[in-house]
N, C-alpha and C positions, 0 to 999 in steps of 0.2 A: 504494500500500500504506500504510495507516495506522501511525502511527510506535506501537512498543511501549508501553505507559502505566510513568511513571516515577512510583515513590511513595517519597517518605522511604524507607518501613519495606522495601519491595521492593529499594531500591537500597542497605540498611542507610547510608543517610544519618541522623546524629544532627544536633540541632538546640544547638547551645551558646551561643546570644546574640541578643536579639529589645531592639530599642532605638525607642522614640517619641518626637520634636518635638512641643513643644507653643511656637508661636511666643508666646503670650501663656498663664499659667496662672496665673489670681487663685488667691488662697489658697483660699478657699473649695471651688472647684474641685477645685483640689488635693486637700485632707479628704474629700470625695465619693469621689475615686477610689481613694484611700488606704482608706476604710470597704469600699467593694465588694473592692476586693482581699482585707482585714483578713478579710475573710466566707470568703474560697474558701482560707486559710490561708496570703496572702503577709503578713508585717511590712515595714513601709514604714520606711523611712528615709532622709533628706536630704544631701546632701557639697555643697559646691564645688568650679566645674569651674577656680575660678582656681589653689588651691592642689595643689601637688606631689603634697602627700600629705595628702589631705583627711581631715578628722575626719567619722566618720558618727553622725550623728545622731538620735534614734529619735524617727520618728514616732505610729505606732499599732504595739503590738510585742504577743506574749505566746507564751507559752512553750509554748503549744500548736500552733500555727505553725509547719511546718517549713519553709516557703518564704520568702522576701522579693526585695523591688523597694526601688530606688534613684530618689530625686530628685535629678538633678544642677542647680542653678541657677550664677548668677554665670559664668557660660560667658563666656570672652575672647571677643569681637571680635562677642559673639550676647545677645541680651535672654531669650530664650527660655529654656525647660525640654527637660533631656531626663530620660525614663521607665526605665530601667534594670533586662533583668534577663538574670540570666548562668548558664552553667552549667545546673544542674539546676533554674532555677528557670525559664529560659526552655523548657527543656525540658518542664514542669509547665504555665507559659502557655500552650505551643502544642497541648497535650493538651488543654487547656479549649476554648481556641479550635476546633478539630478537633471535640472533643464536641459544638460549638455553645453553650457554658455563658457565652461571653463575651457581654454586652452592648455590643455595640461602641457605641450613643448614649454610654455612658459618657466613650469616648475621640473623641467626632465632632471635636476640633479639633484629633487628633492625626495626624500622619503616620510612616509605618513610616522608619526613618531608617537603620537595622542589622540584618541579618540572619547570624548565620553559621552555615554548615554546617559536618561534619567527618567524615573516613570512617576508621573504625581499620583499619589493616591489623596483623594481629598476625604477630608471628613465626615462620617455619617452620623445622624441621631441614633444608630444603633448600637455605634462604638459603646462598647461598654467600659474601657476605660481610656485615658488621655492618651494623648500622644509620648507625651513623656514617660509616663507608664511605660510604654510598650516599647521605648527605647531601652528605659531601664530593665525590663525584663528579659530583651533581646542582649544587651551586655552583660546579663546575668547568667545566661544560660553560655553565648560566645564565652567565660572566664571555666566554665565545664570542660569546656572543646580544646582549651589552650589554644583558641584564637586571639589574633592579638588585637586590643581594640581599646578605645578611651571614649569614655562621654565627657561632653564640653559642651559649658553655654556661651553662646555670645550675644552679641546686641540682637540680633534677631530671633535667638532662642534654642534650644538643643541640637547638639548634634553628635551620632555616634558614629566616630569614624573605625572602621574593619582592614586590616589587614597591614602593610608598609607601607609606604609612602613610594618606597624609591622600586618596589616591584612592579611587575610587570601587569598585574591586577590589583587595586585598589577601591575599596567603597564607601560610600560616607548614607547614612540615610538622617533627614534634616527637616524641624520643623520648618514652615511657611503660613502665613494667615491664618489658611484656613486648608493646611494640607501639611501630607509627608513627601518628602521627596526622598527617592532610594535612585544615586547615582551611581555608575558603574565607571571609573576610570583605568582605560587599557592602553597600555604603550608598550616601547622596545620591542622586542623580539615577537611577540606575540599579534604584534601588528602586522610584522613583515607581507605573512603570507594575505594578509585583504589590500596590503598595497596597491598591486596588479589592477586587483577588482576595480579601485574605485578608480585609475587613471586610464582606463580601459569602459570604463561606463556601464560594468557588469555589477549593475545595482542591486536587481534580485538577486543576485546570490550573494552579494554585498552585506545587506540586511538582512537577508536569512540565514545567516551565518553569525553575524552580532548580535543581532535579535536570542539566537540559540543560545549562544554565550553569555548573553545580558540576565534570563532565565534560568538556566543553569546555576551558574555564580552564584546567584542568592538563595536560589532553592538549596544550594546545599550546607550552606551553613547557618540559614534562619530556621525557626521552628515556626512550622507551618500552619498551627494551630489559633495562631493570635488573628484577632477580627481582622488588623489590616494588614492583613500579609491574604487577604481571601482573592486580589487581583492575581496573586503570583499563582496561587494553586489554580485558578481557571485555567492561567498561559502554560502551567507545567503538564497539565493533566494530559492533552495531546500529544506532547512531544518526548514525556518520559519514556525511561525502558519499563518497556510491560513483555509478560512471559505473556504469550498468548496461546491459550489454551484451545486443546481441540476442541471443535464444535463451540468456541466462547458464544457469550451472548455479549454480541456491541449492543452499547445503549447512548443516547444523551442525557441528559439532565429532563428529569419527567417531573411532572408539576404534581404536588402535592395531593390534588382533585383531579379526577378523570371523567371524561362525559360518555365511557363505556364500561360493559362489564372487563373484569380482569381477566376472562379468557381471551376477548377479542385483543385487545390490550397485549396478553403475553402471544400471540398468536404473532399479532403485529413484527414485536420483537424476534421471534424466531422466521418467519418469513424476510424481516434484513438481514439478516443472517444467512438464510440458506439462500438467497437469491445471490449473494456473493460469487459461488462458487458455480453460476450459472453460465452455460452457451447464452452467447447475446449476436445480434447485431445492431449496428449505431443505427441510428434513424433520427430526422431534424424535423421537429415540431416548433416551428415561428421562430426557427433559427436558434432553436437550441440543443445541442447532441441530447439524444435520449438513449439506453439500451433497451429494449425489445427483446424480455425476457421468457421460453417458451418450456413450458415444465409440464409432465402429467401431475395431475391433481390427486392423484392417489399416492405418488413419491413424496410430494409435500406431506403427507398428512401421515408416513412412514419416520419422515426426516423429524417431524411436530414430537410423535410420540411411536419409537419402535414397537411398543405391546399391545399396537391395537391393527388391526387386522387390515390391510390396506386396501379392502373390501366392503369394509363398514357402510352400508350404504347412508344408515344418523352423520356420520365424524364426517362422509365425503361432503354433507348436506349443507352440513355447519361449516365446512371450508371453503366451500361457491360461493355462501352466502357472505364471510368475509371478504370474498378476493370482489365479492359488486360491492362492498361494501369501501373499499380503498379507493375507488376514483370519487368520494363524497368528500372527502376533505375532513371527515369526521375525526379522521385521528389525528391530526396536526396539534389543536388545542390542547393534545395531553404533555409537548414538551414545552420546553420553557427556552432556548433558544430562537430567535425567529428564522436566523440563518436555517439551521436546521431542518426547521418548520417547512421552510423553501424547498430544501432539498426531497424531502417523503413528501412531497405533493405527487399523487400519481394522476396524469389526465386521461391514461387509458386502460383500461382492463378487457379483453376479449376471453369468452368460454364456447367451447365448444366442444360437442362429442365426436371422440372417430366412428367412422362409417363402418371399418370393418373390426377394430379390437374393442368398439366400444366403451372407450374409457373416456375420461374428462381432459382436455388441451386447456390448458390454460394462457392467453400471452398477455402480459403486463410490461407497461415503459416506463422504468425509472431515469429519470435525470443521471444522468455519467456522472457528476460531480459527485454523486453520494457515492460510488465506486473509489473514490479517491480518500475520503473524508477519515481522520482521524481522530475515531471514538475518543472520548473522555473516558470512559470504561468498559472492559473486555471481563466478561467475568462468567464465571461456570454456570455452563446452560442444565437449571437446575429445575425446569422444566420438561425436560424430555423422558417424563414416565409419566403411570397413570397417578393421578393426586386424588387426593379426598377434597372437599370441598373449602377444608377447614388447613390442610395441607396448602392448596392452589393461594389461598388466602391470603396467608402468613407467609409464603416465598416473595409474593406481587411485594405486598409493605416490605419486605425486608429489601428488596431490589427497588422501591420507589425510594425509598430510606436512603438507599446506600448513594443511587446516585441524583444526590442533592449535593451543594457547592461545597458546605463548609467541611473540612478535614474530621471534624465532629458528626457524628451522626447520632441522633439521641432518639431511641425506640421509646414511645408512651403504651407502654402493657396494658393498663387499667382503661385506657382510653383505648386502646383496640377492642378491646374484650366488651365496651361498651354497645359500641357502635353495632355489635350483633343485635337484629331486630326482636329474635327470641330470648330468653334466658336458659343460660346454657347451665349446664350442670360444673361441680370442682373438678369432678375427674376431667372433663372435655379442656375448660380450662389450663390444667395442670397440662393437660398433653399437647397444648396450642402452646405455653409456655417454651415446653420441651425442646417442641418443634424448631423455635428460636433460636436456641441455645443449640440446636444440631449446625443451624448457619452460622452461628459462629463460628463455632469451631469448624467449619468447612473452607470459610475463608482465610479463617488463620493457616489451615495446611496448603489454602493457594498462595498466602504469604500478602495478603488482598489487604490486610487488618495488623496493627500493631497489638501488642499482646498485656495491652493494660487497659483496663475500663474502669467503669464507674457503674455506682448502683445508684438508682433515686429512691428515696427512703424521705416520706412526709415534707416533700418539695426538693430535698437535701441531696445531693451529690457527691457520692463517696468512692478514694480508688480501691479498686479491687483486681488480686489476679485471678483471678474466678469468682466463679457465680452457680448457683441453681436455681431452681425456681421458684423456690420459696425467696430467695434475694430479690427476683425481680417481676414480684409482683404490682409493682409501680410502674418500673422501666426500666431502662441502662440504657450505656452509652459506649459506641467504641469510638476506634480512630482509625480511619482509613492510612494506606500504607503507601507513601509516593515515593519506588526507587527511582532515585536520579542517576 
């Protein structure tokens, strides 16, 4: 499956600092590069990298100019030049560059030296605790890791800086108004190999390649569980290493409320699934690739559940009736993605019987792009035997549960067990509990779940490394597992 396309602007990545080596740059040189800039509206101007606090000097300036670039020379322990530009002015650079507007012969002897990204996470009324909070909790846990790192306030307010200064990767994550900002600063060596990319105008793979790293980097050394760290676990969930399991069930992010019964629903799920692995051909509906996908309707309903007779003339009934039931648009409103949404839009579904073996044809066109698309979660199709009613149940919530956003998943037992229209008996109870606790432990041997939870006990949230079902008669709670 081809990895999703990562773009600055798609991953709301900001660009805040673009820095160039020039091992040798004669003056003259220098004025040339200085003039092209002066042209697209940067003022240039010179400092020393020896002094503290360097005076800046004006090159080519004017007030019509609202961008400018930096000459650093005199650099300790280096002969060279470096190109300097920061903030909103490298942001303005990379717009040019990206337009194609840059001449890069201009800069042929220079090399990309800095680059940094930075992703604002802004503030919600649901944060539950401050921002500094969650700095301090994240320096708390980094001094676990033997990460190296310092929280510092300044005039504008915290900041925790991650890792060296003088390495090759560097992070600072920092309040703003009414926001955090988690910057990622990469130079040296590690730059070398995207040099190419960007003086060659190989953007996409430019960005999907930084983007990857930008992701990565934090996912590994933040804990993933704090409220605003929930942007990074969206960006990580696609592009992590996932074990993919035979026959998985891909899924998106499914809404809480569904507007159909939970077989149709699981049915759903297992039908993207096994149309994966289908013969297709492309076909263009208003100029968009579709596949043209052609199955007997009795292999489906084989693939759904092996223990039932692929003869069944009820199950085959109940399977026409969903595949007319897919070009209604009815199941869209059960994920929470819109993208998504787009993609499981089906416009066509054909049924028919053969004339001579007599069985059911099926042909259905999904949009190609869902062929590419990389699930947030792969996870054991836990579906494919016969279920009790009270079984089919409690797998749906445990799989509606699990892929919701936050790294948290909190099951309410008392509140399932309500929602039953009859009153059930303790035994029935006890063995719906049970059931539970089977998924659990199913997902920990896929390695899906970290191996500490929580009991709710009279509102209260308590950690535990086990449970039965007398502990969780209220609820519990796990933690989904994201290797990076």
């Amino acid at each position: 499956m081809h990895p999703n396309k990562l773009t600055f602007e798609s991953e709301n990545l900001q660009v805040d600092y673009i820095s160039f080596k020039f091992q040798k740059l004669e003056n003259s040189t220098q004025r040339k590069i200085a003039d092209y800039l002066f042209k697209l509206g940067f003022n240039s101007y010179k400092e020393s990298g020896k002094l503290t606090k360097p005076i800046k000097e004006s090159i080519l300036v004017s007030s019509k100019n609202k961008f400018e670039v930096c000459f650093v020379g005199d650099n300790p322990y280096w002969d060279g030049t470096l190109l300097h530009f920061s903030g909103l002015n490298a942001s303005r650079f990379y717009f040019f560059s990206k337009e194609q507007i840059i001449d890069w012969t201009i800069f042929s002897s220079a090399v990309l030296s800095r680059f940094d990204l930075y992703f604002e996470r802004n503030y919600k009324t649901a944060d539950k605790i401050s921002g500094r909070e969650f700095l301090q909790n994240c320096q708390k846990n980094l001094k676990q890791t033997n990460k190296n790192s310092s929280l510092e306030k300044n005039r504008k307010g915290w900041i925790l800086k991650i890792g060296n200064r003088k390495s090759n990767h560097y992070f600072r994550i920092y309040e703003t108004k009414n926001s955090l900002r988690f910057e990622h600063e990469m130079k040296g060596k590690v730059l070398q190999q995207y040099h190419l990319l960007l003086v060659e105008n190989r953007f996409e793979e430019f960005e999907q390649k930084l983007s990857y790293q930008f992701f990565i980097s934090f996912g590994k050394f933040l804990s993933l569980q704090f409220s605003y760290l929930d942007w990074l676990v969206l960006k990580l969930r696609p592009i992590r290493k996932q074990t993919f399991l035979q026959s998985a069930l891909n899924s998106d992010y499914i809404k809480s409320e569904i507007l159909m019964t939970t077989r149709s629903f699981v049915m759903l799920l297992q039908f993207l699934t096994y149309a994966q692995h289908l013969d297709f051909e492309i076909e263009s509906l208003g100029g968009v690739p579709y596949r043209q996908v052609t199955f007997k309707v009795r292999d489906f309903l084989e693939f759904q559940n092996p223990t039932i007779k692929s003869t069944n003339h009820y199950q085959l009934e109940k399977i026409k009736k969903f595949l007319q039931q897919l070009q209604t648009g009815v199941f869209l409103t059960s994920f929470d993605d819109t993208h998504f949404q787009s993609l499981v839009a089906i416009p066509q579904v054909k049924l028919e019987k053969s004339s001579k073996q007599k069985y059911w044809i099926a042909r259905v066109w999904l949009i190609d792009e869902l062929f590419y698309y990389n699930y947030p979660f792969y996870l054991p199709n836990i579906f494919q035997t016969k279920l009790t009613k009270d079984k089919l149940e409690v797998r749906f919530k445990f799989i509606q549960v699990f892929t919701s956003v936050n790294i948290e998943k909190v099951f309410f037992i008392q509140e399932f067990l309500s929602s039953y229209s009859s009153v059930i008996s303790n035994q029935r109870k006890n063995n719906i509990k049970k059931y539970f606790i089977q998924l659990v432990q199913l997902f920990k041997e896929h390695d899906l779940i970290e191996d500490n939870y929580k009991i709710i006990s009279n509102g209260h949230y308590y950690f535990t490394k086990e449970f039965n079902t007398h502990d969780i008669s209220e609820g519990f709670v796990i933690y989904e597992k994201l290797s990076i």
